[in-house]
C-alpha positions in Angstrom: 62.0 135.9 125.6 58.9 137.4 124.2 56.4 135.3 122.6 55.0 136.1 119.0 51.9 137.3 120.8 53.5 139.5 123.2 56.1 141.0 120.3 52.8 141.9 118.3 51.1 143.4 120.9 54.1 145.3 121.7 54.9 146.3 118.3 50.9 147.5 117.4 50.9 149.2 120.9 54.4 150.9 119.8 52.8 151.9 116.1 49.5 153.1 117.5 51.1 155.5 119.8 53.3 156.9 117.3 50.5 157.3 115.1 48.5 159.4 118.0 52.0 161.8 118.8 51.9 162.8 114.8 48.2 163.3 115.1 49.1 165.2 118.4 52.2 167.0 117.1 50.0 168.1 113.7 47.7 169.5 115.7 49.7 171.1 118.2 51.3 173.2 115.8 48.3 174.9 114.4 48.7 172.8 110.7 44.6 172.1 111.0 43.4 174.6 108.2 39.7 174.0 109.3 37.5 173.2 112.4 36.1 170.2 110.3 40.0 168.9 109.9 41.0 169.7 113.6 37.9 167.4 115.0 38.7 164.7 112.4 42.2 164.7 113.4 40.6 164.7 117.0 38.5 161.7 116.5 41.6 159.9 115.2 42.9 160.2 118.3 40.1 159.0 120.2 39.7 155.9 118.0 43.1 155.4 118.1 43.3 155.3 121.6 39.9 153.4 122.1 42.0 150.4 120.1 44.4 150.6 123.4 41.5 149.9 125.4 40.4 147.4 123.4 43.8 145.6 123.5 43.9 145.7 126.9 40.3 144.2 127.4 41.2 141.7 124.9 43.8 140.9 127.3 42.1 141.0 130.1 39.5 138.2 129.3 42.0 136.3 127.7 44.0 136.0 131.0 40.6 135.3 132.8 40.2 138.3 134.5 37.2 139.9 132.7 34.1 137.6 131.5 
């Protein structure tokens, strides 16, 4: 049974990556009408995915393996 901690995590991992395959799929099919909108989009992804690592370091230091 999943706790409400691990449901959330679960559920904002889930959203996150969703988020980053629209920002990949946009992208992928040449819909960026400018450089400036392409590297936005491209930072979203990076943020995005920096939020992962965050989560995961979160987690880490929680469970006591990271100070």
């Amino acid at each position: 049974m999943m706790t409400t901690k691990h449901h959330f995590e679960y559920e904002l991992r889930r959203m996150i990556q969703g988020r980053i395959e629209e920002i990949c799929a946009h992208l992928g099919n040449g819909s960026a009408k400018t450089l400036e909108e392409y590297q936005h989009k491209v930072g979203m992804v990076a943020g995005l995915r920096s939020v992962v690592e965050y989560i995961d370091e979160a987690n880490a230091i929680i469970d006591g393996k990271r100070e």
